[in-house]
Backbone bond lengths (Angstrom), bond angles and torsions (degrees), N, CA, C in turn:
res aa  C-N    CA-C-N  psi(-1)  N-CA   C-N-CA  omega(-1)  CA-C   N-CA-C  phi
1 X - - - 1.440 - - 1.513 108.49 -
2 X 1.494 100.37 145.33 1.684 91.79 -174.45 1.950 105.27 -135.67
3 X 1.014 105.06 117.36 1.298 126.83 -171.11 1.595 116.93 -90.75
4 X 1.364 124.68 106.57 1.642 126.67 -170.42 1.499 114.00 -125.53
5 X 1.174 99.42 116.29 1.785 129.24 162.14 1.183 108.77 -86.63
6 X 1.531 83.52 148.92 1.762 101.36 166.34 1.284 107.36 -65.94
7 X 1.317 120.11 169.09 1.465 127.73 153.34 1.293 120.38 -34.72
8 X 1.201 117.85 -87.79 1.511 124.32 160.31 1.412 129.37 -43.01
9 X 1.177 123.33 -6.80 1.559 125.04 143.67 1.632 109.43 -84.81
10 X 1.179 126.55 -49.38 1.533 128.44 -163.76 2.234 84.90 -62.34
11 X 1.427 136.04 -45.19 0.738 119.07 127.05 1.753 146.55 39.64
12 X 1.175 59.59 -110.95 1.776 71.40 173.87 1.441 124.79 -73.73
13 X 1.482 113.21 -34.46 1.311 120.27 176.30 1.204 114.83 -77.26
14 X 1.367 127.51 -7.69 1.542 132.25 -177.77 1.239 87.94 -88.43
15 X 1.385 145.86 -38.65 1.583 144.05 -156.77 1.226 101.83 -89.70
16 X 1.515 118.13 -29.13 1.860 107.91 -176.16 1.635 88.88 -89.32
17 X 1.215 127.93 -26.19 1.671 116.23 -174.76 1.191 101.42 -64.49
18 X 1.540 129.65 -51.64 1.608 120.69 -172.84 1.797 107.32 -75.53
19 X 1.251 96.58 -18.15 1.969 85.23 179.20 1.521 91.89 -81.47
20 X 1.372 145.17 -29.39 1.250 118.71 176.87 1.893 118.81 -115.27
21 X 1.134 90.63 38.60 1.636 107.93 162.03 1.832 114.17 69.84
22 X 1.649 106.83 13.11 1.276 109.26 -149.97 1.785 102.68 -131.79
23 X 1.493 109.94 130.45 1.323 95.84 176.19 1.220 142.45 -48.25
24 X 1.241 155.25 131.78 1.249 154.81 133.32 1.416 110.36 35.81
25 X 1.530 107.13 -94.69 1.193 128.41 148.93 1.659 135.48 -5.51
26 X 1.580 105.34 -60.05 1.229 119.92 155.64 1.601 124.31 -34.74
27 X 1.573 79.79 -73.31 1.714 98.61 -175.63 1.361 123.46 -47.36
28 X 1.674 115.30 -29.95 1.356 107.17 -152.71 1.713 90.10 -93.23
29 X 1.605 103.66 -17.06 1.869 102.17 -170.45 1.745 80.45 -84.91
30 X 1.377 156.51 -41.48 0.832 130.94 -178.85 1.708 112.74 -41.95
31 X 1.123 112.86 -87.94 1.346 101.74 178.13 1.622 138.56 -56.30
32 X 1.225 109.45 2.93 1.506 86.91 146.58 1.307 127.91 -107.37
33 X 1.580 106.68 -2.07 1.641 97.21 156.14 1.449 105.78 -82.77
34 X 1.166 147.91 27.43 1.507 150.96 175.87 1.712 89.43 -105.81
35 X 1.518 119.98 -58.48 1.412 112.18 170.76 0.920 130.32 -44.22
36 X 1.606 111.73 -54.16 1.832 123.70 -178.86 1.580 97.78 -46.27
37 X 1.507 128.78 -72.74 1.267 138.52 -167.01 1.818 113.53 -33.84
38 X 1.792 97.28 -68.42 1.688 112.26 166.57 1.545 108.54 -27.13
39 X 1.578 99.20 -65.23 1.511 93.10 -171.62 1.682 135.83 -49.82
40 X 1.483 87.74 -31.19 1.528 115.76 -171.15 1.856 99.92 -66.38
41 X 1.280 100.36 -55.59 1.703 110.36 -171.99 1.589 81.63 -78.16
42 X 1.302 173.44 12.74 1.274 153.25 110.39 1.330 129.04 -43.55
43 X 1.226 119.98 -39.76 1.401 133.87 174.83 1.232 104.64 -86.47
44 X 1.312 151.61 -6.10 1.152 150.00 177.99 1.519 104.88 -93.82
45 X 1.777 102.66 -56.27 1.449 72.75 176.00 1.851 129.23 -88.44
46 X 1.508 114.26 12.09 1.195 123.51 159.54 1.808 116.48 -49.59
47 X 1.466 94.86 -69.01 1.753 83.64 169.42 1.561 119.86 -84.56
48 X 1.262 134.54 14.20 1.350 134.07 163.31 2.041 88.49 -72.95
49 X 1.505 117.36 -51.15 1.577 121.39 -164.47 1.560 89.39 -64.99
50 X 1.349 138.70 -77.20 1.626 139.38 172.07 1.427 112.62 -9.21
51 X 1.331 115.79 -73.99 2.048 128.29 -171.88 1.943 81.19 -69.63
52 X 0.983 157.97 -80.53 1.049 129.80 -141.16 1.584 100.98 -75.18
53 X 1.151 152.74 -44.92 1.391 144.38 123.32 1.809 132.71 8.37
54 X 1.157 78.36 -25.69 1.755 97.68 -176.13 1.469 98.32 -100.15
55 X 1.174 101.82 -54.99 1.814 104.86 178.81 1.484 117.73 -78.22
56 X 1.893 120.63 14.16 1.390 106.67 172.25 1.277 103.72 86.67
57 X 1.234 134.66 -20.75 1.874 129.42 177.29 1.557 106.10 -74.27
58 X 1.728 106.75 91.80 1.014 126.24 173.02 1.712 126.46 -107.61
59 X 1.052 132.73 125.25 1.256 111.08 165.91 1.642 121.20 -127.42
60 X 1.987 97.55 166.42 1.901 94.11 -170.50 0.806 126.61 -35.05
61 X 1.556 108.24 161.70 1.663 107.92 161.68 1.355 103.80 -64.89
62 X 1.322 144.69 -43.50 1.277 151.50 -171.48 1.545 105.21 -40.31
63 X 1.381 120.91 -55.76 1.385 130.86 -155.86 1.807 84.76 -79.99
64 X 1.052 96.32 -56.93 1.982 99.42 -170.24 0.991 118.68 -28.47
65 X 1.822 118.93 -61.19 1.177 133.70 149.28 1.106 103.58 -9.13
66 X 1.675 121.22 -108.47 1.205 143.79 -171.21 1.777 120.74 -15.08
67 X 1.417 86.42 -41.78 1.752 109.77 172.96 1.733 97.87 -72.95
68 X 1.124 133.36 -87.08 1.628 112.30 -172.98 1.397 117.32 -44.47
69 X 1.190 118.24 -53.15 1.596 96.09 168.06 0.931 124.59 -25.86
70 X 1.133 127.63 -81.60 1.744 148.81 151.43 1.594 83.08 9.70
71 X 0.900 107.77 -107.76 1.420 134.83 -156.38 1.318 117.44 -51.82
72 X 1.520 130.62 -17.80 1.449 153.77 163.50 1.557 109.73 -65.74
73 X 1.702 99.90 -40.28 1.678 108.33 -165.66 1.498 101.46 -89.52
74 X 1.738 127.63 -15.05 1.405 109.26 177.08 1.686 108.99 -115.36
């Protein structure tokens, strides 16, 4: 697979590779196996939210709220 940046992206990623001691190369397969993973624990809990949805395990708007906050503030 072959992956192409601009200049000024190829750039930037050469500058975070030498600020963290790590090739180019490295870095960029680091994060998309950091994506692949995210996605994975996203879709999991998508149909974990669906099957409890299916079975009626609903909760308030009150609490919901409370839950994005939560989650907005860290």
């Amino acid at each position: 697979m072959e992956v192409h940046f601009t200049a000024e992206q190829e750039a930037q990623l050469s500058q975070i590779a030498a600020y963290t001691g790590s090739l180019t190369a490295d870095l960029v397969k680091d994060a998309a196996l950091r994506l692949l993973e995210e996605d994975s624990r996203f879709r999991a809990a998508v149909r974990k939210g669906i099957e409890q949805a299916n079975r009626g395990a609903f909760i308030e708007e009150e609490e919901m709220d409370v839950r994005i906050e939560r989650m907005l503030q860290s």
